[in-house]
Residue frames as a rotation matrix with the C-alpha (Angstrom) as fourth column:
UNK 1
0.758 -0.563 0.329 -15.48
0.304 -0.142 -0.942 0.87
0.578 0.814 0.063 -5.43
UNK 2
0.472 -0.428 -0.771 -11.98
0.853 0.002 0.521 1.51
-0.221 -0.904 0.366 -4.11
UNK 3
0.847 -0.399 0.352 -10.51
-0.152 -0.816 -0.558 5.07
0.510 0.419 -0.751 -4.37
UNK 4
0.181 -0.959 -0.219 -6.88
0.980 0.158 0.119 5.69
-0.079 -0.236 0.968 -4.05
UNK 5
0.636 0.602 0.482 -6.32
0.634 -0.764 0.118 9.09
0.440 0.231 -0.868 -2.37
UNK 6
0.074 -0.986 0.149 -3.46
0.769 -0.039 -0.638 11.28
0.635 0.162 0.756 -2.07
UNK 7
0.821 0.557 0.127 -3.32
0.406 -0.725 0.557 13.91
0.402 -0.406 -0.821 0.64
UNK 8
-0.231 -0.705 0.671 -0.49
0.143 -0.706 -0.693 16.75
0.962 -0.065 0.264 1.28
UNK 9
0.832 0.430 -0.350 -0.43
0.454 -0.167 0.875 17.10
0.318 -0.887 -0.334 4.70
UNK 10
0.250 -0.603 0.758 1.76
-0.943 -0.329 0.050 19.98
0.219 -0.727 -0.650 7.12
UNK 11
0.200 -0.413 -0.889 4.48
0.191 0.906 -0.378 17.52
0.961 -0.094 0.261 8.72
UNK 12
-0.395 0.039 0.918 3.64
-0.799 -0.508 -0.322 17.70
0.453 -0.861 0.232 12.19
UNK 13
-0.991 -0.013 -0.134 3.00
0.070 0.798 -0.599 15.03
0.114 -0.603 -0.790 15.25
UNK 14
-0.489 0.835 0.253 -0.76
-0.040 0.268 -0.963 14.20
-0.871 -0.481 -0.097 15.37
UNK 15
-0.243 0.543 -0.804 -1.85
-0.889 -0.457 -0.040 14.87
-0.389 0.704 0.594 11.81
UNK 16
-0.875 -0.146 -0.461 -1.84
-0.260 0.946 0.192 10.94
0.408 0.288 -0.866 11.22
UNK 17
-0.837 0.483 -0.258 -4.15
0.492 0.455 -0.742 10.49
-0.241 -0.748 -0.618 14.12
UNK 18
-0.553 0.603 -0.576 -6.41
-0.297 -0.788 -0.539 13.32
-0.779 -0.127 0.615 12.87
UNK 19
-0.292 0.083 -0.953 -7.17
-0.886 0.351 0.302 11.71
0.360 0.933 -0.029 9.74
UNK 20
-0.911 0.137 -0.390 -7.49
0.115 0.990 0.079 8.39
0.397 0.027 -0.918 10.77
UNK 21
-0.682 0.678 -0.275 -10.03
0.316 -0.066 -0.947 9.75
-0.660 -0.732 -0.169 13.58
UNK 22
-0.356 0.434 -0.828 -11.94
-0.726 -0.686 -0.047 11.48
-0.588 0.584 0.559 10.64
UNK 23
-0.084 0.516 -0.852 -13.07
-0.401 0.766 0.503 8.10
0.912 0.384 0.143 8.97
UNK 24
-0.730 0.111 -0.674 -12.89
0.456 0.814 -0.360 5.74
0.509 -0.570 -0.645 11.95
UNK 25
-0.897 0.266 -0.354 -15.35
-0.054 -0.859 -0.509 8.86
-0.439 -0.438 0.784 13.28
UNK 26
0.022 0.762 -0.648 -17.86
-0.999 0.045 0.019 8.63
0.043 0.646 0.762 10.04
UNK 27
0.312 0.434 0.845 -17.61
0.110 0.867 -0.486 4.54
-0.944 0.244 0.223 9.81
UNK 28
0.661 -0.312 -0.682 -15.28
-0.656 0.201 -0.727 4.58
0.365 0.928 -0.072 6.86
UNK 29
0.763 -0.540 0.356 -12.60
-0.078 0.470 0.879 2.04
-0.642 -0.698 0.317 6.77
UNK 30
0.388 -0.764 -0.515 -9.32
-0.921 -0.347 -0.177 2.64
-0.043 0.543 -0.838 5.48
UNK 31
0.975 0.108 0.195 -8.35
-0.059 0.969 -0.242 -0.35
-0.215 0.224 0.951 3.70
UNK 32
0.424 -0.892 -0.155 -4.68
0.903 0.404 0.148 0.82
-0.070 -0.203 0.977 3.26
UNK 33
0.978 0.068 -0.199 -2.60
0.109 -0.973 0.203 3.67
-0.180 -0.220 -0.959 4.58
UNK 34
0.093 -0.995 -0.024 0.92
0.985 0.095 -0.141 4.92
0.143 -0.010 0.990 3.65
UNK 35
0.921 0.390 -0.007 2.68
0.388 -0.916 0.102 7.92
0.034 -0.097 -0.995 4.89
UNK 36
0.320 -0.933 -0.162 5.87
0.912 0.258 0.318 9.60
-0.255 -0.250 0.934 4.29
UNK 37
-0.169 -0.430 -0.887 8.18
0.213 -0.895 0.393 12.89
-0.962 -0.123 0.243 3.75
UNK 38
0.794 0.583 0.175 7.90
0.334 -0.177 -0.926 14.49
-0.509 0.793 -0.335 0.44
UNK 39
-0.085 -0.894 0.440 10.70
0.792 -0.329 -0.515 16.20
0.605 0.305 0.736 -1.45
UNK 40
-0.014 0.276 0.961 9.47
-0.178 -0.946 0.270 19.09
0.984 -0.167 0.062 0.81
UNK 41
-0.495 -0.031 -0.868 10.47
0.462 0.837 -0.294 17.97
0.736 -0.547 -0.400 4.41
UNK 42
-0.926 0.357 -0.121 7.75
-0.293 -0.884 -0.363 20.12
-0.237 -0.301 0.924 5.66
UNK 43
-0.317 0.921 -0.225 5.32
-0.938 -0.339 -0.067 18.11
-0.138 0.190 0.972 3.89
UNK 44
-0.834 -0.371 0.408 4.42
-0.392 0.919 0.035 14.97
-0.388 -0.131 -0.913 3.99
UNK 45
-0.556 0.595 -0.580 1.80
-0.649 0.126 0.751 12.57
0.519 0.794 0.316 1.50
UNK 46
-0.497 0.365 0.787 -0.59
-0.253 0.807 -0.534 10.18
-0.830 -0.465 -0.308 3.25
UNK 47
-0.685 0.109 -0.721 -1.42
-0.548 0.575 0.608 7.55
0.480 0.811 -0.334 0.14
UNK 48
-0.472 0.642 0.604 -4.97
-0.656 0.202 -0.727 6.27
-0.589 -0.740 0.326 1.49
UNK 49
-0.838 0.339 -0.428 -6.87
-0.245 0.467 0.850 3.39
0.488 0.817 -0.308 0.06
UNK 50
-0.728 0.612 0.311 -10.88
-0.566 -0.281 -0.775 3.64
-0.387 -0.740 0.551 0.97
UNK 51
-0.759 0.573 0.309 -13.94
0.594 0.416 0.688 1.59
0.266 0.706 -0.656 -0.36
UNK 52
-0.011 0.883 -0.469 -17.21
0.422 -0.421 -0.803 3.60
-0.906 -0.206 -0.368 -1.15
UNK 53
0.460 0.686 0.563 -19.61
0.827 -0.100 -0.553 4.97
-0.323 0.720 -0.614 -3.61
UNK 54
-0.689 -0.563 0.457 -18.29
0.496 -0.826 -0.270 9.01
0.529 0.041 0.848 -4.90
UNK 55
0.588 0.397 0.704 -21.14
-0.081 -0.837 0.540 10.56
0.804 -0.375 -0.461 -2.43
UNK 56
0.823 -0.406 -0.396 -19.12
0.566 0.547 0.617 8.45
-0.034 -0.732 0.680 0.19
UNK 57
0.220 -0.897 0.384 -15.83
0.967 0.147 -0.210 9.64
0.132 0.418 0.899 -1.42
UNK 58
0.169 0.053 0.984 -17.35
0.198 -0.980 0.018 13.33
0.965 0.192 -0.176 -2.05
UNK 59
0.970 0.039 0.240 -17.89
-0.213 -0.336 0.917 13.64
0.116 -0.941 -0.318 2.21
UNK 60
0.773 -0.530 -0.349 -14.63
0.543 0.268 0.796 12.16
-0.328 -0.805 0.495 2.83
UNK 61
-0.137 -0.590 0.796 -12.82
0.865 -0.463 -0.194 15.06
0.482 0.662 0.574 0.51
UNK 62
0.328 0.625 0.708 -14.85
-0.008 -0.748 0.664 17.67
0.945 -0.223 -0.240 2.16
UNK 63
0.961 0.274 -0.041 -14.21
0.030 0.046 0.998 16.48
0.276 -0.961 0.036 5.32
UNK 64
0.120 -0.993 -0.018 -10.08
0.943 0.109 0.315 15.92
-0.310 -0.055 0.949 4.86
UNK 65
0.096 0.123 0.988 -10.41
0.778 -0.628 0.002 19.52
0.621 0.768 -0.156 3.01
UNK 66
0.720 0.242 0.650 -11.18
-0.071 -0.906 0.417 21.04
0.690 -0.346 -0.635 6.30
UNK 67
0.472 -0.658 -0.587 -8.57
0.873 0.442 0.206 19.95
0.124 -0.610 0.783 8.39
UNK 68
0.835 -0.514 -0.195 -6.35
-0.501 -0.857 0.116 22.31
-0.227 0.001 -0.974 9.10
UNK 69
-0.110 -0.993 -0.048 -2.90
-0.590 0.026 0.807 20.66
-0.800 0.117 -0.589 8.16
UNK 70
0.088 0.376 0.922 -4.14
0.662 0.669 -0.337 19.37
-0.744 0.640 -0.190 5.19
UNK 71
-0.448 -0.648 -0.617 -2.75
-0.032 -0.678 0.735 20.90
-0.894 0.349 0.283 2.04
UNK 72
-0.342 0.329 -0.880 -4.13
-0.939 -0.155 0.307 19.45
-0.035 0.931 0.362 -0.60
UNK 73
-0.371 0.104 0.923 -6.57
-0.122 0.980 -0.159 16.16
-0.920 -0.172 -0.351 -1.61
UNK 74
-0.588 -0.289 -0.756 -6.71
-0.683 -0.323 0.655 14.28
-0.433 0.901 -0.008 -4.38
UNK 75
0.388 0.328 0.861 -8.65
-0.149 0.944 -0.293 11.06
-0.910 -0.014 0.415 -5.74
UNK 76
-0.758 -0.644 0.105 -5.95
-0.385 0.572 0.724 9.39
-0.527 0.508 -0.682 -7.74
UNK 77
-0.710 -0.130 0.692 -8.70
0.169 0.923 0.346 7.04
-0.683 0.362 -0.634 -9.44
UNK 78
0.547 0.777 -0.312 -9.69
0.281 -0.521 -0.806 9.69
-0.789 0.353 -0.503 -11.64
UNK 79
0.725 -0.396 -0.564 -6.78
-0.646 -0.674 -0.357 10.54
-0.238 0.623 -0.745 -12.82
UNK 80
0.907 -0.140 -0.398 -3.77
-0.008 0.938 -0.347 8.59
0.421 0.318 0.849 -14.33
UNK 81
0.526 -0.367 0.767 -1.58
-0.850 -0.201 0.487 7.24
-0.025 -0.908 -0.418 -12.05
UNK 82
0.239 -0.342 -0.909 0.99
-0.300 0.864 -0.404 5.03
0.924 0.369 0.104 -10.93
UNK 83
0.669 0.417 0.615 0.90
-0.723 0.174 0.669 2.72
0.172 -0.892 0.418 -7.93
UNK 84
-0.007 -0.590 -0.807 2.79
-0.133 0.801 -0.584 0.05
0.991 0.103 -0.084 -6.39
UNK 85
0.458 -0.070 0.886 3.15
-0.881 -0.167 0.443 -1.59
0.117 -0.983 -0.138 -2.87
UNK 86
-0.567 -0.822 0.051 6.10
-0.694 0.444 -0.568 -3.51
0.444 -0.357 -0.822 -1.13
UNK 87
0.703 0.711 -0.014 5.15
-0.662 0.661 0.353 -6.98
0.261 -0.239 0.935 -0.04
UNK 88
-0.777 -0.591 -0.217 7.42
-0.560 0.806 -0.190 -9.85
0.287 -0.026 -0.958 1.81
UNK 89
0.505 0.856 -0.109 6.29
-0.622 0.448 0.642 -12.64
0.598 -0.256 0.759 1.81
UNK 90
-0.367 -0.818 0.442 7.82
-0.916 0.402 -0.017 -15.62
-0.164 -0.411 -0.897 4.28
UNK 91
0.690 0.724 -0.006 6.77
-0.724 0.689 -0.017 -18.94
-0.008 0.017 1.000 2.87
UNK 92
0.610 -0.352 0.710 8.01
-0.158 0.823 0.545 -22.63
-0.776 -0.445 0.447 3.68
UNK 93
0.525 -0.467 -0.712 11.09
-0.725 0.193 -0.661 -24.31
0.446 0.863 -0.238 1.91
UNK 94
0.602 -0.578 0.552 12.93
0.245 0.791 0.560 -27.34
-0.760 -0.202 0.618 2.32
UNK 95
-0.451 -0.892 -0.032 16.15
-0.300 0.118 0.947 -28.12
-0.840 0.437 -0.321 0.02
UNK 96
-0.443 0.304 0.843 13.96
0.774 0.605 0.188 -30.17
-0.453 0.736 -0.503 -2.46
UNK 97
0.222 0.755 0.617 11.82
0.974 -0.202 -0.104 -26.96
0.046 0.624 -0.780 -3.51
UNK 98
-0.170 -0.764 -0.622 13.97
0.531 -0.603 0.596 -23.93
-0.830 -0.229 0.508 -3.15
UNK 99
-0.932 -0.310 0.189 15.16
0.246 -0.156 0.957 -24.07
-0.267 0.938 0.221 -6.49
UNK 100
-0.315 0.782 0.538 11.25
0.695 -0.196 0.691 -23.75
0.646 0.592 -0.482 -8.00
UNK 101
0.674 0.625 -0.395 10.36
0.695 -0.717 0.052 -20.89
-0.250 -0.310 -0.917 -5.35
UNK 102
-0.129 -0.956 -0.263 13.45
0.504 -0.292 0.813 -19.17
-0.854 -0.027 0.520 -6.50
UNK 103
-0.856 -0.069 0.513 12.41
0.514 0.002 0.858 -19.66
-0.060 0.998 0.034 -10.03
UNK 104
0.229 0.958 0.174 8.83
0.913 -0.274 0.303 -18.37
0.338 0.089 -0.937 -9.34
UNK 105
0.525 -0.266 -0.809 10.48
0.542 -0.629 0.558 -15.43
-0.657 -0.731 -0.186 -7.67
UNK 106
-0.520 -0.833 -0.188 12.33
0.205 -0.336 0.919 -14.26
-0.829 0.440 0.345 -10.76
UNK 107
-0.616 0.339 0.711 9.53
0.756 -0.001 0.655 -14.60
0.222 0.941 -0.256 -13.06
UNK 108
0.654 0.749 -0.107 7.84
0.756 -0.651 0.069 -11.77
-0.018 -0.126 -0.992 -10.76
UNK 109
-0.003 -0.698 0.716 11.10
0.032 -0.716 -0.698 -9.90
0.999 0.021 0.025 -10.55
UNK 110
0.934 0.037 0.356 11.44
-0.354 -0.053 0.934 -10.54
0.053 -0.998 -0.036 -6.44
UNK 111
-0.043 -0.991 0.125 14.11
-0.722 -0.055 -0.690 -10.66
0.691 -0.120 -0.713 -4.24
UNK 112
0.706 0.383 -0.596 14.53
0.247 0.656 0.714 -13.11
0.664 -0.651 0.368 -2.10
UNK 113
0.600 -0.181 0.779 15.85
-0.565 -0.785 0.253 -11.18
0.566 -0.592 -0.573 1.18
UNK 114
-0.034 0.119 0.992 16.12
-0.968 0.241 -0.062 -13.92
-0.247 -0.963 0.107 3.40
UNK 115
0.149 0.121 -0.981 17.19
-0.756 0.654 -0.035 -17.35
0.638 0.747 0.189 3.79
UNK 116
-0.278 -0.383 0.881 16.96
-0.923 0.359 -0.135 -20.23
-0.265 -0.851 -0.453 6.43
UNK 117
-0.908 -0.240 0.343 16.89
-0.297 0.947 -0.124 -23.57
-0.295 -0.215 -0.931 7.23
UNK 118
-0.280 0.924 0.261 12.49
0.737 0.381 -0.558 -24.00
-0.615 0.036 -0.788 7.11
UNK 119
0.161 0.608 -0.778 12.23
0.666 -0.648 -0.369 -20.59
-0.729 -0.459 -0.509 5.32
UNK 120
-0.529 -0.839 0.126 12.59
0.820 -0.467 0.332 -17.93
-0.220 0.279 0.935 2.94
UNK 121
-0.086 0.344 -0.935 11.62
0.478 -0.809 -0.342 -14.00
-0.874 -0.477 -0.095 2.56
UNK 122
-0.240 -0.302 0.923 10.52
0.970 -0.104 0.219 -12.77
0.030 0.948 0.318 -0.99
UNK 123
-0.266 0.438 -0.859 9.98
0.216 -0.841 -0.496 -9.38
-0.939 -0.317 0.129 -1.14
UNK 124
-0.416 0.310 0.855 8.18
0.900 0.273 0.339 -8.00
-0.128 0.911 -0.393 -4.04
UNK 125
-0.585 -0.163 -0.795 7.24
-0.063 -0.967 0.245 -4.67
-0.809 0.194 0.555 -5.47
UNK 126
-0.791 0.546 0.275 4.01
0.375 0.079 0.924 -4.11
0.483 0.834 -0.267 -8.05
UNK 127
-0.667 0.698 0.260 0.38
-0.534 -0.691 0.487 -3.71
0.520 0.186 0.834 -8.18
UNK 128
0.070 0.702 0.709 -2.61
-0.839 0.426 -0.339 -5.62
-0.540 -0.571 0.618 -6.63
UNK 129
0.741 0.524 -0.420 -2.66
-0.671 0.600 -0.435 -7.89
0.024 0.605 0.796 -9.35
UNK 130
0.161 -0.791 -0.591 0.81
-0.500 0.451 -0.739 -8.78
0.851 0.414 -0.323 -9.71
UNK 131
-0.187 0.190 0.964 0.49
-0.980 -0.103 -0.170 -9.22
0.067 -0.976 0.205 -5.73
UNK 132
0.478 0.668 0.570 -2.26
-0.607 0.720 -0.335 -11.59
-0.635 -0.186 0.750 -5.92
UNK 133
0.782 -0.120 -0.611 -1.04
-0.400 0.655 -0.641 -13.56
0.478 0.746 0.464 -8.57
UNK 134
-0.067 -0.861 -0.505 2.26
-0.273 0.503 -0.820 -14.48
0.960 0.083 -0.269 -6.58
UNK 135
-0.653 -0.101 0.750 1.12
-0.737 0.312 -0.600 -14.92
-0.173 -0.945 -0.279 -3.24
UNK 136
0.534 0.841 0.086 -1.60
-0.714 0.503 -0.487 -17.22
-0.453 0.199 0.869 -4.72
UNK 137
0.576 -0.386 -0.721 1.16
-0.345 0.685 -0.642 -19.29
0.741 0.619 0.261 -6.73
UNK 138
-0.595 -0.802 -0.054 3.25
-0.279 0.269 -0.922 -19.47
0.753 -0.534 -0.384 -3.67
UNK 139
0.143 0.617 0.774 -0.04
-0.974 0.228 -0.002 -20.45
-0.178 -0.753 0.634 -1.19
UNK 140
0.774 0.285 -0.565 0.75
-0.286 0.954 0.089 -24.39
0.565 0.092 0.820 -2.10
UNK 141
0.057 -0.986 -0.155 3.98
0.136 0.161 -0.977 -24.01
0.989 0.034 0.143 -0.65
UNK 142
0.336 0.311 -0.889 2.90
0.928 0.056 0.369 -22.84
0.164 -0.949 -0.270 2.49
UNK 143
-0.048 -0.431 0.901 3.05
0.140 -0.896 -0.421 -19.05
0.989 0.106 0.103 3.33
UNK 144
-0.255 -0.074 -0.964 3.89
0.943 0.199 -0.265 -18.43
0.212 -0.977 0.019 6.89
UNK 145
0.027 -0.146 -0.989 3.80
0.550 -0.824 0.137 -14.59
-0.835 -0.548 0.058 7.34
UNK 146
0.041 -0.034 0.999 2.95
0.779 -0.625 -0.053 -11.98
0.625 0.780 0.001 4.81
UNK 147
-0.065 -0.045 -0.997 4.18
0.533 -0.846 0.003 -7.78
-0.843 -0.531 0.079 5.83
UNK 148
-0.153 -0.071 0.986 2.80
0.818 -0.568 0.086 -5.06
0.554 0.820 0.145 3.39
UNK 149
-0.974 -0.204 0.099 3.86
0.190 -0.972 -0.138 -1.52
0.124 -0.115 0.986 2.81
UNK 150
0.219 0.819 -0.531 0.18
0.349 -0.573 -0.741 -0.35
-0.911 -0.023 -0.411 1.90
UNK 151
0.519 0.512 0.684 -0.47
0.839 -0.155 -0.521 1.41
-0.161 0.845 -0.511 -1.30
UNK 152
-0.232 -0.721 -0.653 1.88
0.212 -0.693 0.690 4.22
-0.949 0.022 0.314 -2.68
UNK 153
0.091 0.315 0.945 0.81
0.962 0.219 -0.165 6.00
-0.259 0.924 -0.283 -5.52
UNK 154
-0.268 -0.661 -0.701 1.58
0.298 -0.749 0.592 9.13
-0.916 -0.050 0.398 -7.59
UNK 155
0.515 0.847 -0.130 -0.02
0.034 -0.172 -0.985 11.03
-0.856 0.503 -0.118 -11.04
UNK 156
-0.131 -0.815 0.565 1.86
0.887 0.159 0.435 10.89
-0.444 0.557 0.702 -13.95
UNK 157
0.446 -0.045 0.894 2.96
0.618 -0.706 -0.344 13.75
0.647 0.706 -0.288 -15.85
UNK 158
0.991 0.134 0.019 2.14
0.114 -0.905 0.410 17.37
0.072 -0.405 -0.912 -15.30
């Protein structure tokens, strides 16, 4: 199962590395990692995405728990939440088929960043699903180069 997990972390030069070392340490593998400032530029979120069981999950809470610059951990896929992660994609184009990767680009709501001569850059914004679903319509076309953000996610309410 994959948890999405939210961790408050002191903003400070190594806490990235400490964390990573803390699964890559146990044989977990962090299937996607985002980090950034908070409204609190003192603090900063790391937005982790892990696969495993909840004893798996339970050790790697426990274990991020003790850190020292660790504020606070959550598992997001308990609670209700909203997610989303930045994707470009760069896939082939000639003149003749533009126009229909355009159009397929609007029906996800993408931008298309980037334009050249063999080429063009969609970026895109959503969930896993919406993801998959457009890099899979756009795999006939030929995708050269795909760059994602990683998972970003946040609880609603409260």
């Amino acid at each position: 199962m994959r948890h999405t997990i939210s961790v408050l972390v002191e903003n400070k030069s190594g806490v990235l590395a400490r964390v990573a070392g803390l699964f890559s340490g146990r044989g977990y593998n962090i299937d996607s990692l985002n980090v950034a400032e908070t409204e609190d530029t003192t603090v900063s979120r790391m937005t982790i995405v892990a696969r495993g069981d909840d004893k798996i999950l339970e050790q790697i809470t426990k274990q991020l728990n003790r850190l020292v610059d660790v504020i606070k951990v959550n598992d997001l896929s308990t609670e209700k939440h909203v997610e989303r992660e930045l994707v470009m994609i760069k896939v082939s184009s000639q003149p003749g088929n533009r126009s229909e990767i355009i159009h397929i680009a609007d029906i996800f709501r993408a931008n298309i960043v980037d334009v050249g001569h063999e080429a063009m850059i969609i970026a895109v914004t959503g969930n896993e699903e919406k993801i998959a679903a457009l890099i899979n319509i756009l795999n006939p076309y030929g995708i050269k180069e795909i760059a994602r953000s990683g998972r970003v996610a946040i609880v609603r309410g409260k």
